[in-house]
C-alpha positions as CSV (number, residue, x, y, z in Angstrom):
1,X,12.6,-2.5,13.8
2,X,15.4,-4.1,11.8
3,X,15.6,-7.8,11.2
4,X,18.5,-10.0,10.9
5,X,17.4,-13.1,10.0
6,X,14.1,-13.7,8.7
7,X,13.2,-14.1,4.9
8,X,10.0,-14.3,2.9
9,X,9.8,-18.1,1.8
10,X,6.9,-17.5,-0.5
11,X,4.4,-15.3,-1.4
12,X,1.2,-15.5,-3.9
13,X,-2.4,-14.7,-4.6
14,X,-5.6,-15.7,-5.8
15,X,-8.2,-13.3,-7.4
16,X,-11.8,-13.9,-7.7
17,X,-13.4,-14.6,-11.5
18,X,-16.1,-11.9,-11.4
19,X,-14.5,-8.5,-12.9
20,X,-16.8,-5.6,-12.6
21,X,-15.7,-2.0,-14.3
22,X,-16.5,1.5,-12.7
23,X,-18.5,1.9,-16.2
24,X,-20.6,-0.6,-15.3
25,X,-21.1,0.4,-11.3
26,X,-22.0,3.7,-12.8
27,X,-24.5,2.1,-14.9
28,X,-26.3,1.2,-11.7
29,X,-26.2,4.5,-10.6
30,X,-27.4,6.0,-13.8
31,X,-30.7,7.2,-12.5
32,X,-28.4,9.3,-9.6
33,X,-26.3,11.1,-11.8
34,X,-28.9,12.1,-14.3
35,X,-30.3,13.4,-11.1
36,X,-27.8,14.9,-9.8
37,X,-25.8,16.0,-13.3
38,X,-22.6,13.8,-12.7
39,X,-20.8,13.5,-15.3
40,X,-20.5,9.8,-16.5
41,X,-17.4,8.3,-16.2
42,X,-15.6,10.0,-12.7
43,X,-15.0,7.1,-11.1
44,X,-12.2,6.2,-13.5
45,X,-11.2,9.4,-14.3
46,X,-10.6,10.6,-10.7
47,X,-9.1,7.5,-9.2
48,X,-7.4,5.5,-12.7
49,X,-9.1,2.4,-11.4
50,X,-10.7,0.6,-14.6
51,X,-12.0,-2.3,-13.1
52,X,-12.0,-4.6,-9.6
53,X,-13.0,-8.1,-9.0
54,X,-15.4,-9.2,-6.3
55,X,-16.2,-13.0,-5.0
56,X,-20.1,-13.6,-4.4
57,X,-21.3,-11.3,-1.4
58,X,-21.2,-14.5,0.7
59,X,-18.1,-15.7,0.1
60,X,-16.0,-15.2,3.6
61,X,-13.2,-14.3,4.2
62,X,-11.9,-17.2,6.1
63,X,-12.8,-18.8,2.5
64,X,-10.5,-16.0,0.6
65,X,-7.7,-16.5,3.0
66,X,-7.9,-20.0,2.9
67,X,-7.3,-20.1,-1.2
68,X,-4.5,-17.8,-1.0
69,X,-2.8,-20.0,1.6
70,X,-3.6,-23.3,0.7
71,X,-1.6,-21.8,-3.2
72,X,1.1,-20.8,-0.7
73,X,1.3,-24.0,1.2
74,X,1.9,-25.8,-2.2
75,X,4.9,-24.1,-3.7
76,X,7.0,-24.0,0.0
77,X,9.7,-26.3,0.5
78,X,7.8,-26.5,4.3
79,X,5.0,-28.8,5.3
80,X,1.5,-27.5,6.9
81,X,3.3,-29.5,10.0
82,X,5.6,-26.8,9.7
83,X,4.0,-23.6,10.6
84,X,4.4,-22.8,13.4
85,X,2.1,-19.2,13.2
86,X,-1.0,-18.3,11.5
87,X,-2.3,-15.1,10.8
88,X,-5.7,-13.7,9.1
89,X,-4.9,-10.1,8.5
90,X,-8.1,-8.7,6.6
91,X,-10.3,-6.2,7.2
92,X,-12.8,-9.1,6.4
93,X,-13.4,-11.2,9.1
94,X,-15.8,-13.8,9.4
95,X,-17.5,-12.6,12.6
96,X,-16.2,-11.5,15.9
97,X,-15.8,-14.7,17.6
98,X,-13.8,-17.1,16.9
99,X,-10.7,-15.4,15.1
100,X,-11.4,-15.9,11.9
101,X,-7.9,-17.7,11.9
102,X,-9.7,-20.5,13.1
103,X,-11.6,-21.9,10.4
104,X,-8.8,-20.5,7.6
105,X,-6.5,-23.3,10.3
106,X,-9.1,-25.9,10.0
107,X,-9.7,-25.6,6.5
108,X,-5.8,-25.8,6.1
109,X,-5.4,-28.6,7.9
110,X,-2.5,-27.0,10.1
111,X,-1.2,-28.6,13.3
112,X,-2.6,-28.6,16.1
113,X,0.9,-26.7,17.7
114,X,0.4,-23.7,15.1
115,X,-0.6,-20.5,17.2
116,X,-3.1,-18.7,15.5
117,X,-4.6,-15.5,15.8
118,X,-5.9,-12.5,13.9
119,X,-4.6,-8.4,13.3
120,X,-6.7,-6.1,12.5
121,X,-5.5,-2.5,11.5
122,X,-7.7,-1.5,8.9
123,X,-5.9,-1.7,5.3
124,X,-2.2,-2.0,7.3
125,X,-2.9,-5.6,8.9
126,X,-0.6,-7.9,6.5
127,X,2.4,-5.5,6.9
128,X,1.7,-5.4,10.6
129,X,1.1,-9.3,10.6
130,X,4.5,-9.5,9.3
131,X,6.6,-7.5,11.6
132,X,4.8,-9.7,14.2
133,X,5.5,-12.9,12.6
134,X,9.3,-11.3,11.7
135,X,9.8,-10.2,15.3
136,X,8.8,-13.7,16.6
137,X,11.1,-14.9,14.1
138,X,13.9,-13.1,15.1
139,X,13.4,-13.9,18.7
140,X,13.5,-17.2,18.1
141,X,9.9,-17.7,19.5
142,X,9.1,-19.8,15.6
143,X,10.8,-20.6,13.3
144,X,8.1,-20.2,10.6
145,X,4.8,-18.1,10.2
146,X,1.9,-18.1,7.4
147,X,0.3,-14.5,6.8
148,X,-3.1,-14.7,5.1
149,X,-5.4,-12.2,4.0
150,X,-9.0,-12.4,2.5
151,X,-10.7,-9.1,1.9
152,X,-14.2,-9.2,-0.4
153,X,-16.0,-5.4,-1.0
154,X,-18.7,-6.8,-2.3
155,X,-21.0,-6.4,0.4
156,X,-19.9,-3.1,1.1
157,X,-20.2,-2.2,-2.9
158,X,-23.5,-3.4,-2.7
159,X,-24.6,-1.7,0.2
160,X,-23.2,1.7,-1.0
161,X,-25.0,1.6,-4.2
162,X,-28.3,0.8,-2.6
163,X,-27.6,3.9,0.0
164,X,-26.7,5.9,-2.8
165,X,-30.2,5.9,-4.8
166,X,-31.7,7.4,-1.8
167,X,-33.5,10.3,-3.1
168,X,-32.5,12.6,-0.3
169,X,-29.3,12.2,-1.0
170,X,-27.5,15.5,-2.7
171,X,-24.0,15.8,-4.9
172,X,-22.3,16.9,-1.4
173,X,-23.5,14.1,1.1
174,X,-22.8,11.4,-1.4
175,X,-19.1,12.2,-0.9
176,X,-18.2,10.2,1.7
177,X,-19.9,7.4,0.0
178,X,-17.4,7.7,-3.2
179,X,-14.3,5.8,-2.0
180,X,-16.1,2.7,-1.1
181,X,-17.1,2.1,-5.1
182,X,-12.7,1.9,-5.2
183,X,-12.9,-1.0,-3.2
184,X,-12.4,-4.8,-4.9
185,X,-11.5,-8.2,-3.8
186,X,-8.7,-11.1,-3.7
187,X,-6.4,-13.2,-1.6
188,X,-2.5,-13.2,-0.5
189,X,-0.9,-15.4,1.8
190,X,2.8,-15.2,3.0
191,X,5.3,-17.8,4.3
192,X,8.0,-16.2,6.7
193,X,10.9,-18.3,8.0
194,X,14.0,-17.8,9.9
195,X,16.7,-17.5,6.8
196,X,19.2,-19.9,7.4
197,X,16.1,-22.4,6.6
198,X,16.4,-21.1,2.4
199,X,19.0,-22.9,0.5
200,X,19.3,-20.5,-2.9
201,X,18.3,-16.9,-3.0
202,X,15.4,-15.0,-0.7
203,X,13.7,-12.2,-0.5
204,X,15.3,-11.0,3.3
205,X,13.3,-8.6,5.0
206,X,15.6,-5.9,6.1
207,X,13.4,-2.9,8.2
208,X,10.3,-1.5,9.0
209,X,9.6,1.8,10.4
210,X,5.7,2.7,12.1
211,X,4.1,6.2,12.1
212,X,0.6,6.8,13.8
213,X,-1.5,9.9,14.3
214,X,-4.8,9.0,15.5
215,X,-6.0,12.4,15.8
216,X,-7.3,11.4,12.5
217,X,-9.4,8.2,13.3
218,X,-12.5,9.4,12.3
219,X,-11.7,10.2,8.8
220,X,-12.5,6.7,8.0
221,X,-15.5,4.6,10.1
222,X,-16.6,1.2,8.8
223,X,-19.2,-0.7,10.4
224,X,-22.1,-3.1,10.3
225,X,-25.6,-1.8,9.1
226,X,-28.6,-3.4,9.1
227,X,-27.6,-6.3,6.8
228,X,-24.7,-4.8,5.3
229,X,-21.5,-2.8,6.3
230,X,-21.2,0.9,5.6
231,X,-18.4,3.3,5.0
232,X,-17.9,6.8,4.8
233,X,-14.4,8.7,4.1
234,X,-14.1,12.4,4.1
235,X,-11.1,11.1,1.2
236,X,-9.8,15.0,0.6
237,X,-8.8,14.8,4.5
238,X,-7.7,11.6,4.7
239,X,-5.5,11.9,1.6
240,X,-3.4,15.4,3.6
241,X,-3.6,13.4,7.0
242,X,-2.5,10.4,5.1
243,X,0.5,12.4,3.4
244,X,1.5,13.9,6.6
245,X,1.8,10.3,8.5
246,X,3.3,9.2,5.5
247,X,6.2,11.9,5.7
248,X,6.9,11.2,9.5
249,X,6.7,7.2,8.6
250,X,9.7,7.5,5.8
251,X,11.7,9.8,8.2
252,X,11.5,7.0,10.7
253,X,12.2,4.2,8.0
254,X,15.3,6.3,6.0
255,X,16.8,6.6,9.8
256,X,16.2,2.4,10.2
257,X,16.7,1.0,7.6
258,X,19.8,3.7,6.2
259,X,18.4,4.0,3.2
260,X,17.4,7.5,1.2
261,X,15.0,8.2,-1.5
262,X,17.3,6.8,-4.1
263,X,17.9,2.9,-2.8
264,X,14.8,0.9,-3.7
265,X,14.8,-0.1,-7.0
266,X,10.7,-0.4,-7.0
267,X,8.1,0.7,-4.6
268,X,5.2,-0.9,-3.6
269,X,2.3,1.0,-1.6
270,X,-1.2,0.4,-0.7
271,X,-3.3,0.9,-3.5
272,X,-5.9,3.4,-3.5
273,X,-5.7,5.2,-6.9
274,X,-3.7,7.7,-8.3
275,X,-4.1,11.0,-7.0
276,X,-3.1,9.5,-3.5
277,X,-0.1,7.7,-5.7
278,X,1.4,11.1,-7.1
279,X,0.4,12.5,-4.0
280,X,2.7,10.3,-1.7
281,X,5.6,10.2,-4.1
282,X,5.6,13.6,-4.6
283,X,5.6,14.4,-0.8
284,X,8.6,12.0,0.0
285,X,10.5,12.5,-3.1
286,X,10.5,9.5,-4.9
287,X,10.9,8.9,-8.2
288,X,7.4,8.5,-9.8
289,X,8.9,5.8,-12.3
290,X,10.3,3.2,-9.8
291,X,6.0,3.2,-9.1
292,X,4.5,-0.2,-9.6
293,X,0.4,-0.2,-9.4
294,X,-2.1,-2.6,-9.8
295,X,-5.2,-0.2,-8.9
296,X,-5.9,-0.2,-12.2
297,X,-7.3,-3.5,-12.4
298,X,-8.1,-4.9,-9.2
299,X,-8.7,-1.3,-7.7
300,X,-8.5,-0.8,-3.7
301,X,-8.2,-4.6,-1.7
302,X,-7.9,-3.5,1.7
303,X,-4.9,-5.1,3.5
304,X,-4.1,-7.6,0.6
305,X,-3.5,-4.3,-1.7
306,X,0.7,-3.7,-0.9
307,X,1.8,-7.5,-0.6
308,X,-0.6,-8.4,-3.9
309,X,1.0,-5.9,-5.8
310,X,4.8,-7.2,-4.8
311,X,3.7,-10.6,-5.5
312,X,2.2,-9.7,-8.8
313,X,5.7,-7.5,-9.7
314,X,7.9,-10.7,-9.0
315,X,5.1,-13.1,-11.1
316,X,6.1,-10.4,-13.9
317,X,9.3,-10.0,-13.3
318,X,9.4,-6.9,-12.4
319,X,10.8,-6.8,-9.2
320,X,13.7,-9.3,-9.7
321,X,17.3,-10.9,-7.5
322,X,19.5,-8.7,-6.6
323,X,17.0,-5.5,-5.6
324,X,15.9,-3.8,-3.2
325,X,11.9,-2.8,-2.6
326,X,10.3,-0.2,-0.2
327,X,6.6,-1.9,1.0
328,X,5.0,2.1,1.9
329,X,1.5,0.9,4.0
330,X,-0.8,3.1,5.1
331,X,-4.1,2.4,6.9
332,X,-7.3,4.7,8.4
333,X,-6.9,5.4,11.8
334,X,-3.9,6.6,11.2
335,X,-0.9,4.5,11.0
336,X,2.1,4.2,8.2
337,X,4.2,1.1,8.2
338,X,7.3,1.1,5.7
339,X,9.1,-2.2,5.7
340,X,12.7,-2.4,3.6
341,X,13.0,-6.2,1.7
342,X,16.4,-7.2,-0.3
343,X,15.9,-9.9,-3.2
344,X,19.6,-11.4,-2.1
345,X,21.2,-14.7,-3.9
């Protein structure tokens, strides 16, 4: 895919209050790793993620999508009459019918000639959201498109610990319950418009690139249980499946987009921790230090995890005019999705 002319307007974020550390969701487990001589302290130690923030286990996503949009809406030179697409990209979805899209356009207050819908593709949705909302774009289907994304873990953090203090459990079947206690919670909403529409510099997106192997789809499963939603990742498998995806996806994207391992100034991927970090950057030959995480802090965040981290480099100016950024997605299932963006004047 390669884009001509269709820019990122605005982008931003909201994160929840509540900040929870992996001390303290090992503190909960206590009684497990006594019984099971775990040694205290893992969970940061084998992923780097400190902390992650949650929103109360009721809080919906339409709700999460909503704040990170309506912050959006308010700094674009557009009006909500404007938009002409909306799309909720979460994992986190309100429940299967309506599209959770839906309430986030009533609770907007978009127009009634915005198209809405939602894309689901596990952890990859916003970046596929916006090659959609690009592509349309590009077309000249719309002229402009809002990408939202709510995800809150929560419920699925709660869950997990409760599964975990089954007795029955031993130290090798609780491993497929490990990555869920990465998993944290916030917002991010995007404006896309045709670029001729931005007076003044823009962040233009350039590429993207797409990679799937679902041989691999059941590395991964999420689902409803009971009264709470379960997950289970076999992470050792995903991480080489994950790699391998990841290596065919930048072959595809240095053959779009022209560029090698040496053009981006700063890379952005999905955050998961940082064995999957050194990991990818290892396998496609990038320079470690061009890296910008936030998996320290707000740990694993589902679909909002790549575009929150881009967002928070430009609020810190670390990702500035003039550069150029590689956005590496990857989501269970498997797909890669590597999108090229220029910060032009």
């Amino acid at each position: 895919m390669h884009f001509q002319n269709v820019a990122i307007e605005s982008l931003d974020y909201v994160l929840p209050d509540m900040v929870v550390t992996s001390e303290a969701l090992e503190s909960e487990l206590s009684a497990v790793y006594e019984r099971l001589n775990l040694p205290k302290g893992r969970l940061e130690l084998m992923t780097g993620i400190k902390e992650r923030r949650f929103w109360d286990a009721n809080f919906k996503a339409s709700q999460a999508s909503y704040l990170a949009g309506d912050k959006v809406l308010k700094k674009s030179r557009f009006k909500r009459e404007d938009i002409d697409l909306l799309v909720h990209s979460a994992v986190c979805r309100d429940r299967l019918e309506p599209a959770t899209a839906s309430y986030v356009h009533n609770l907007l207050g978009l127009s009634s000639s915005t198209q809405i819908f939602d894309v689901s593709n596990a952890c990859l949705g916003f970046l596929n959201a916006m090659t959609i909302a690009a592509s349309m774009i590009e077309s000249g289907q719309i002229e402009r498109a809002l990408i939202c994304s709510g995800e809150n873990g929560r419920p699925l953090v709660d869950h997990t610990i409760k599964a975990l203090k089954n007795p029955e459990l031993t130290r090798q079947t609780i491993k497929p319950y490990f990555a869920n206690l990465t998993i944290g919670a916030g917002s991010v909403a995007a404006i896309l418009c045709r670029k001729d529409l931005i007076k003044g510099d823009s962040l233009i997106v350039h590429s993207a690139s797409v990679a799937t192997d679902t041989s691999h789809n059941q590395l991964c499963e999420g689902d409803t249980s009971g009264n709470g939603l379960e997950m289970q990742t076999d992470s050792e498998a995903l991480l080489d499946a994950g790699i391998q995806v990841a290596k065919k996806a930048w072959a595809n994207f240095a053959k779009e987009s022209g560029w090698t391992h040496e053009t981006a100034d700063r890379i952005f991927t999905h955050q998961v921790g940082k064995a999957h970090t050194r990991a990818l950057f290892g396998a496609l030959n990038l320079d470690l230090n061009k890296d910008y995480s936030t998996f320290e802090f707000l740990g694993n965040v589902g679909s909002v995890s790549c575009p929150i981290t881009l967002a928070h480099a430009i609020e810190n100016k670390v990702f500035k005019v003039g550069e150029k950024a590689a956005l590496l997605g990857i989501g269970s299932g498997l797909s890669s999705l590597m999108m090229a963006i220029e910060w032009k004047t």
